[in-house]
C-alpha positions as CSV (number, residue, x, y, z in Angstrom):
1,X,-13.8,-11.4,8.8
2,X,-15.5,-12.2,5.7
3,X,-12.9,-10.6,3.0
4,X,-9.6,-12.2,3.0
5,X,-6.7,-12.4,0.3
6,X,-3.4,-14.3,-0.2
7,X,-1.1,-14.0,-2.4
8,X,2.1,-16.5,-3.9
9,X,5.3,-15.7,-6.0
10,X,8.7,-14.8,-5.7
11,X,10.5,-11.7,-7.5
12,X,12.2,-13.5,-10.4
13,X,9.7,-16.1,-10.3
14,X,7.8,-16.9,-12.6
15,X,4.6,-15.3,-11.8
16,X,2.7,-13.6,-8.9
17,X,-0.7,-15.3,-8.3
18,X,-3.4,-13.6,-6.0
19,X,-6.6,-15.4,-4.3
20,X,-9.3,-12.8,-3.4
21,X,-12.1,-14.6,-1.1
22,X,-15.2,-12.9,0.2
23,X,-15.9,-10.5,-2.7
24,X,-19.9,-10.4,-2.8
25,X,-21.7,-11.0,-6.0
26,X,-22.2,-8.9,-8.4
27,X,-19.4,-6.1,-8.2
28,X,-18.5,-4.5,-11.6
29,X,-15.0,-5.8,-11.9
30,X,-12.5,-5.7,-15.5
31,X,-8.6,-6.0,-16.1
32,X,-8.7,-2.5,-17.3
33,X,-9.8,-1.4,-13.5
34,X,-6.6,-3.5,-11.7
35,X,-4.2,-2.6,-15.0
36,X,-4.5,1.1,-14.4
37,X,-3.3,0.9,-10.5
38,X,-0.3,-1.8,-11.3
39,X,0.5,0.8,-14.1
40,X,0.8,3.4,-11.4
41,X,2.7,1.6,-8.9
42,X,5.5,1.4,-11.7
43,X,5.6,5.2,-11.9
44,X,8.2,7.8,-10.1
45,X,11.4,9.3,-9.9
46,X,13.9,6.9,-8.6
47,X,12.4,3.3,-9.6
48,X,15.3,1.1,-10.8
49,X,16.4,-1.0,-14.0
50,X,13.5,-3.8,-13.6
51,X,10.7,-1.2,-14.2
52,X,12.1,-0.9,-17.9
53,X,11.4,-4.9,-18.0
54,X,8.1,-5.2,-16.4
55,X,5.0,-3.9,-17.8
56,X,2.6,-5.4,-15.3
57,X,-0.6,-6.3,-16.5
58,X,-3.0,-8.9,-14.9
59,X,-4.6,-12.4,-15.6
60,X,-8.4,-13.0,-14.4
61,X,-8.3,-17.0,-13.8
62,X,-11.9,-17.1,-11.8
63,X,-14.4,-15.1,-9.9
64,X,-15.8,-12.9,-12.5
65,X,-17.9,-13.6,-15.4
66,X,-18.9,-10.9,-18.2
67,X,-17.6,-8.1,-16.3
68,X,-18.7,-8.5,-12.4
69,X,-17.7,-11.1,-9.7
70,X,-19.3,-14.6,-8.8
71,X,-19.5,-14.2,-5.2
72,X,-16.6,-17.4,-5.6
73,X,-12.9,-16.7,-5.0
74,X,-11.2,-14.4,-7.7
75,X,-8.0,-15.7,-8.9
76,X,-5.1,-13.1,-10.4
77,X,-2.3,-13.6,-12.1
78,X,1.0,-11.2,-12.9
79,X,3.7,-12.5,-14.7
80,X,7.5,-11.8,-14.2
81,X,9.0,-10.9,-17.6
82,X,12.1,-10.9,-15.6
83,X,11.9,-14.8,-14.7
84,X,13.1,-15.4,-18.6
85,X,17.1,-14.5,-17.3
86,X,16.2,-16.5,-14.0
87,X,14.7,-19.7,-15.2
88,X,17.6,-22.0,-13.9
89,X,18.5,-19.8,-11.3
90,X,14.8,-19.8,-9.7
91,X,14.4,-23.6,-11.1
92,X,11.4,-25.9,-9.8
93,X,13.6,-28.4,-10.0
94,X,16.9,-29.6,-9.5
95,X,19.3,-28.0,-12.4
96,X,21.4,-31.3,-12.9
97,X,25.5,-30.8,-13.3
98,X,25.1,-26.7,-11.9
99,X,25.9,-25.5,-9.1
100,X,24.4,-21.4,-8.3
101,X,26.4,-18.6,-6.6
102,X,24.9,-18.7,-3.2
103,X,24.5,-15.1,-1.5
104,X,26.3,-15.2,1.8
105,X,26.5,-11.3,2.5
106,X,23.3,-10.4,3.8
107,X,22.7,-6.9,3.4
108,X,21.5,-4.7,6.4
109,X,18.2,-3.5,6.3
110,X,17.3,-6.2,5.0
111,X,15.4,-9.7,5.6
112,X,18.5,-11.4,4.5
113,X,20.3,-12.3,7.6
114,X,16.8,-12.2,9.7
115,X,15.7,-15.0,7.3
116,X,18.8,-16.9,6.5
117,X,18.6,-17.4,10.8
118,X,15.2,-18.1,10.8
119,X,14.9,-21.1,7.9
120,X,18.3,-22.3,8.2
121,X,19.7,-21.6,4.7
122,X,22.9,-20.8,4.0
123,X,21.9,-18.8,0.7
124,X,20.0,-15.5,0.9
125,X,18.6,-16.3,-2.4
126,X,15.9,-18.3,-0.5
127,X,14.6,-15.2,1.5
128,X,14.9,-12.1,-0.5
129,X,12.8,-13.3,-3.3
130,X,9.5,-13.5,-1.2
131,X,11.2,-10.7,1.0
132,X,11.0,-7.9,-2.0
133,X,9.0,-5.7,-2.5
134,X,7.8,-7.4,-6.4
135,X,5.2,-8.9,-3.9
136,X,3.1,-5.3,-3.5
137,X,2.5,-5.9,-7.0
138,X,0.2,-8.5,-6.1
139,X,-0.9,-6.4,-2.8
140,X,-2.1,-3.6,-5.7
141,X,-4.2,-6.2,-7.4
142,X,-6.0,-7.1,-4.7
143,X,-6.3,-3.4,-3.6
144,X,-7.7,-2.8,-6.7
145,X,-10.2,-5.3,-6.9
146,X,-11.2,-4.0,-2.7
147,X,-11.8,-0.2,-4.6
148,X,-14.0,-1.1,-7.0
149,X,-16.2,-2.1,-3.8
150,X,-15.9,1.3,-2.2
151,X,-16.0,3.2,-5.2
152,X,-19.6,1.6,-6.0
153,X,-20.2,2.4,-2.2
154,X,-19.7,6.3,-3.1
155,X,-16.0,6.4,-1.5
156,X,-12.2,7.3,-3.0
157,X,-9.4,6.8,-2.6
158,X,-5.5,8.7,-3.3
159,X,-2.2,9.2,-1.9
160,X,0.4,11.9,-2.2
161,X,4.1,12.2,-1.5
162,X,4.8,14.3,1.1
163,X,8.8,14.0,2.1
164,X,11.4,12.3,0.2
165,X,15.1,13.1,2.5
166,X,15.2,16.5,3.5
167,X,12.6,17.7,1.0
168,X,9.3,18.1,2.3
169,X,5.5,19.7,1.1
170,X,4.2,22.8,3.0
171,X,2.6,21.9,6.5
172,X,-0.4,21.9,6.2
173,X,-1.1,20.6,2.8
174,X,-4.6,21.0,1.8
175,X,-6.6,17.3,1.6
176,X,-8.7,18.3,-1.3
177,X,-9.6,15.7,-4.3
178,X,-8.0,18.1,-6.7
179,X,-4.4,19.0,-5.2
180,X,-4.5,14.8,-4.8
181,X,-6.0,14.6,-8.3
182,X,-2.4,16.7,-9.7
183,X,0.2,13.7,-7.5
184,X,-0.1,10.9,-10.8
185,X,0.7,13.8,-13.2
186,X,4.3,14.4,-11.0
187,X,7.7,12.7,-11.4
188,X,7.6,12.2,-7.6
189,X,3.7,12.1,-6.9
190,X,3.9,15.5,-5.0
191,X,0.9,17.6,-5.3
192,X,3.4,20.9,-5.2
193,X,5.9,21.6,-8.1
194,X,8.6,23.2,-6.2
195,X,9.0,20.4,-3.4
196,X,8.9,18.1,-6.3
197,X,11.9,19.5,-8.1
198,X,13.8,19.6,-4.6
199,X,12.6,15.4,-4.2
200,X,13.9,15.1,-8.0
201,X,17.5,16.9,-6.9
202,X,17.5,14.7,-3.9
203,X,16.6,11.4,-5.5
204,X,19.5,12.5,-8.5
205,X,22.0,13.4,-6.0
206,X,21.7,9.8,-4.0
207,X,21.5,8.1,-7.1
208,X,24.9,9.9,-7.9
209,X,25.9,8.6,-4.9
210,X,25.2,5.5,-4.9
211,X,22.7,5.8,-2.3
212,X,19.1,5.4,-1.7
213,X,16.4,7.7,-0.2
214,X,12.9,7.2,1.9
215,X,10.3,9.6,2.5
216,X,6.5,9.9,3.6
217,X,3.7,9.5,1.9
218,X,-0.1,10.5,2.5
219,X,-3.0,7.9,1.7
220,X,-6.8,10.0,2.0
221,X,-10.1,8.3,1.9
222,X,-12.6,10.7,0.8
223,X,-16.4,10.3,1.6
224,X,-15.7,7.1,3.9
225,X,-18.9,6.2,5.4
226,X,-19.3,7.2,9.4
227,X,-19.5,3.7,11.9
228,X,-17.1,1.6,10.3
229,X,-15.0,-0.4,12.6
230,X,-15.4,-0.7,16.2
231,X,-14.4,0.1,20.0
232,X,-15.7,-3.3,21.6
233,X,-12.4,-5.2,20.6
234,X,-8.7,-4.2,20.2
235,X,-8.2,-6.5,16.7
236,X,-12.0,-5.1,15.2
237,X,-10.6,-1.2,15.9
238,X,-10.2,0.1,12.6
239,X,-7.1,2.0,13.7
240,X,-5.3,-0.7,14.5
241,X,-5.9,-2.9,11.3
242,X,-5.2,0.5,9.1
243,X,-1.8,1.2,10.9
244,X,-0.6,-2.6,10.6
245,X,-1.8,-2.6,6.7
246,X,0.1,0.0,6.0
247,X,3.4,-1.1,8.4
248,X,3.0,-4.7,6.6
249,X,4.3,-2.8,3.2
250,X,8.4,-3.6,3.2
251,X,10.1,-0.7,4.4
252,X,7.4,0.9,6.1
253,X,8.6,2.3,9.7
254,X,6.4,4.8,11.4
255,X,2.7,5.1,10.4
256,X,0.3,8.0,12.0
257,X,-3.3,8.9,11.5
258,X,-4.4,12.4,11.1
259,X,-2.1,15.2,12.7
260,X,-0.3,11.6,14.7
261,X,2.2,12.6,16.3
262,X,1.9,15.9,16.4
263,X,-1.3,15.4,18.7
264,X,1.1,14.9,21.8
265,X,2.7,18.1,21.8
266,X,-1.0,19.8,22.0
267,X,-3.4,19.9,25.1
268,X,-6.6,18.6,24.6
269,X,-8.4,21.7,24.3
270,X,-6.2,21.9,21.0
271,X,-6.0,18.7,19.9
272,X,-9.8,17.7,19.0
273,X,-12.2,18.4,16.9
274,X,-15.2,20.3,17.8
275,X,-18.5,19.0,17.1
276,X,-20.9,21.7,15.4
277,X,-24.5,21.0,13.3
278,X,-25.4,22.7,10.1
279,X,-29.0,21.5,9.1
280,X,-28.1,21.4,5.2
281,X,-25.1,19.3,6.4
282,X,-26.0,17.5,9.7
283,X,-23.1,16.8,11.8
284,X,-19.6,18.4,10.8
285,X,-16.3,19.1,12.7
286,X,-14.1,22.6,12.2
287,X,-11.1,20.3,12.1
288,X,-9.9,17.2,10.8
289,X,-7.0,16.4,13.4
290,X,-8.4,12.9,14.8
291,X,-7.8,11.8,10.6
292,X,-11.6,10.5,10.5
293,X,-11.2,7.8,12.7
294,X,-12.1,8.2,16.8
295,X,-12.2,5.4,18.8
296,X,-11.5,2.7,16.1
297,X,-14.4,3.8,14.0
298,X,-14.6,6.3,11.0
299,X,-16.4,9.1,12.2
300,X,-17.6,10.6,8.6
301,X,-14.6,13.1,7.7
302,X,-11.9,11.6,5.6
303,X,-9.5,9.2,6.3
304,X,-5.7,10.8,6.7
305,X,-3.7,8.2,6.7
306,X,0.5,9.2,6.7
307,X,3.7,6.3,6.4
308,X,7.2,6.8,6.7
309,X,9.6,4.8,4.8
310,X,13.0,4.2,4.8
311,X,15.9,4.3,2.4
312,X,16.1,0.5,0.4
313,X,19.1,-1.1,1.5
314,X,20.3,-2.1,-2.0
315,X,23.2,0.4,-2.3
316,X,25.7,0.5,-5.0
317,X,28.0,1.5,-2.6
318,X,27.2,-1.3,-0.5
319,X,27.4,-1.3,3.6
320,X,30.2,-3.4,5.9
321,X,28.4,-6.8,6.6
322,X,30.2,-10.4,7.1
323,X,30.2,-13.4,4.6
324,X,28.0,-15.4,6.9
325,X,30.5,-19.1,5.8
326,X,33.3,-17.6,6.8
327,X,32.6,-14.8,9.7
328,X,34.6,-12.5,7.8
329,X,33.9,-9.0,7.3
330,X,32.9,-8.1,3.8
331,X,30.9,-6.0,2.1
332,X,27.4,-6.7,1.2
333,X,26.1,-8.0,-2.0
334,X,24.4,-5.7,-4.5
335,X,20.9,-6.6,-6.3
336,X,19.2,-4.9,-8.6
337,X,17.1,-2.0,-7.0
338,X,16.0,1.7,-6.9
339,X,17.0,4.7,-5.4
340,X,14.1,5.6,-4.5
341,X,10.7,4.2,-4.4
342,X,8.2,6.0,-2.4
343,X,5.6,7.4,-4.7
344,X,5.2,3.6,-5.6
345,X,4.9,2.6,-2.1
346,X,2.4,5.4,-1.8
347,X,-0.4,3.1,-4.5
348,X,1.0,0.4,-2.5
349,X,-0.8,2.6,0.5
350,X,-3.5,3.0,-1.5
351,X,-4.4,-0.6,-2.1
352,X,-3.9,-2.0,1.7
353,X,-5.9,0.8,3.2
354,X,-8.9,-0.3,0.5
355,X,-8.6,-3.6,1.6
356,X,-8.6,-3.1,5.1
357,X,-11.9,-0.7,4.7
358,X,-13.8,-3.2,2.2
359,X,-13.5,-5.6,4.9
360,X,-14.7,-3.4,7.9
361,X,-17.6,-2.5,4.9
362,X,-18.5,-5.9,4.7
363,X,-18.4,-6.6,8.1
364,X,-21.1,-4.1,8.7
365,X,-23.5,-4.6,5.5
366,X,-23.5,-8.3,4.7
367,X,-21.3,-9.6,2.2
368,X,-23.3,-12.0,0.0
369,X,-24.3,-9.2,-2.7
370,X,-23.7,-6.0,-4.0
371,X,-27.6,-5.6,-4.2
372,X,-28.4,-6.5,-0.7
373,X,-24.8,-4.5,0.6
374,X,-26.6,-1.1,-1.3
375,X,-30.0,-1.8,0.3
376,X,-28.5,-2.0,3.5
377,X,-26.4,0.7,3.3
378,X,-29.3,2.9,2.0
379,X,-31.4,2.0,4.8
380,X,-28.4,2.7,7.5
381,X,-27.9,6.3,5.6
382,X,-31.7,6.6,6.1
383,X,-31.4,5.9,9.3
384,X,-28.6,8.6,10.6
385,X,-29.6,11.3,7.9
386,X,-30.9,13.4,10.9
387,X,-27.4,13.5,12.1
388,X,-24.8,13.0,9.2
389,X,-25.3,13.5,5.6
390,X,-23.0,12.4,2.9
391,X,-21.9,15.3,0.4
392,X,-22.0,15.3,-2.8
């Protein structure tokens, strides 16, 4: 796989650092164009205290000179404003004649006792801080540097929220580029008013309560290009590296594609989606249930991508836990967090879905170039235009 990305930091660190490898040459890139995505990942009904400190905004170190990419690895930067009350706490080095609370009440739900088990530490300090989610921040960076790829490539990408609790959007919701367009205009990045204001009761309610609140959110790729991915190995299926993207974002728990699970409560005749041809439009379907993808491979319509998440497990009414040096029961300790954050983790969506389809783009059209990518991809629309043509 030539596109790859890694990313470094920990939550009160004192920066997030991002290395994007494999970007081809020539790619129309600025700050403005990640800015505007880490911007929107801050947004929503529900996001906690440290949104009011952060104002993420990114660093270009390499890969991109007067505007467009090298074709060399591009190096990003975030930095934590929040790392100015942590400095000794999160020290480098040793912090001579002080000695740190150490957090022995690992919280459930979380990678706190999972971690503490797996390196050996006796302080969860040492695994929450790579463990939260202040790391999709980087994720979005990278995502956003992927979409300017498929953007230039004719393809878009947006994500609505579709249940938060026990509020949830009329089934079916219409996947149109304008009821998608309305989501970064709402407090809970719903694309219908009402169901927003019951999310927004919901989300005030728990917060009330000292309680926290998942949902589901809906990631669409409009105009993806037909062939991408492939049947001839279980890792190169497009399905499978879409589903674990999204499951690799923290608190993620259930990801479908297209109608999902819904699909096994249909017979078959129900289920798929007819083939029918149109000569003004070539190949079309009557119904977009497969979610664009059959087989591993995007078969034209739009990607419908859905993820459920789960309620954070930073309560202010903490849950029963033990303190992990004595064995006792206790309750567990409380960190900073939000009630709700699911219309963030929705751009989160956003980003690893453009990731995961740059690379499968790349994969098939060369990845030296944005010149040679277009030629190719001209000359492979050229080729299937009796059969599928892209709409305008």
């Amino acid at each position: 796989m030539s596109l790859r990305f890694l990313t470094g930091g920990e939550s009160h660190g004192p920066a997030l650092v991002i290395i994007v490898d494999g970007m081809p040459a020539g790619l129309p890139l600025s700050v403005d164009a990640i800015d505007r995505h880490l911007a929107r990942r801050q947004r929503g009904h529900g996001r906690g205290g440290r949104m009011n400190i952060e104002s993420d905004r990114v660093q270009i170190l390499s890969g991109v000179r007067f505007g467009q990419t090298m074709g060399s690895p591009i190096s990003l930067l975030i930095e934590n404003r929040d790392h100015a009350s942590w400095d000794e706490v999160m020290s480098v080095a040793e912090v001579e004649g002080k000695k740190f609370a150490r957090e022995t009440r690992p919280r459930p739900g979380h990678a706190d006792l999972a971690g503490m088990l797996k390196y050996g530490t006796g302080d969860a300090r040492d695994v929450l801080e790579r463990a939260s989610a202040r790391e999709t921040a980087a994720r979005t960076a990278a995502g956003a540097v992927a979409r300017r790829l498929l953007e230039e490539l004719g393809s878009n990408i947006a994500s609505r929220v579709v249940r938060i609790g026990s509020a949830s959007a009329p089934d079916p919701a219409p996947v149109t580029r304008a009821a998608f367009a309305e989501a970064d205009s709402d407090p809970m990045r719903c694309s219908d008013p009402e169901t927003s204001r019951r999310m927004v009761e919901e989300v005030d309610t728990a917060a009330a309560d000292g309680d926290s609140l998942g949902g589901v959110f809906e990631v669409v790729v409009f105009k993806p290009l037909p062939g991408l991915g492939s049947a001839a190995q279980a890792d190169r299926r497009l399905d499978t590296r879409l589903c674990g993207a999204l499951a690799s974002i923290p608190g993620i728990k259930g990801v479908e594609i297209g109608e999902g699970f819904k699909l096994a409560s249909m017979k078959g005749s129900e289920a798929h989606d007819e083939i029918l041809f149109e000569a003004d439009r070539g190949v079309v379907r009557r119904t977009n249930r497969a979610g664009g993808l059959e087989a591993g491979m995007t078969n034209g319509e739009p990607i419908v991508l859905r993820a459920a998440m789960k309620p954070i497990p930073t309560l202010a009414r903490p849950l029963a836990t033990i303190d992990v040096d004595t064995l006792e029961p206790t309750v567990a300790f409380k960190e900073r967090a939000d009630t709700c954050a699911v219309p963030a983790a929705a751009v989160v969506g956003e980003a690893v879905v453009a990731f995961v389809l740059a690379q499968a783009v790349l994969d098939k059209f060369g990845s030296d170039s944005m010149a040679d990518i277009k030629r190719s991809v001209d000359g492979y629309l050229e080729r299937i235009a009796g059969l599928w043509k892209r709409e305008v």
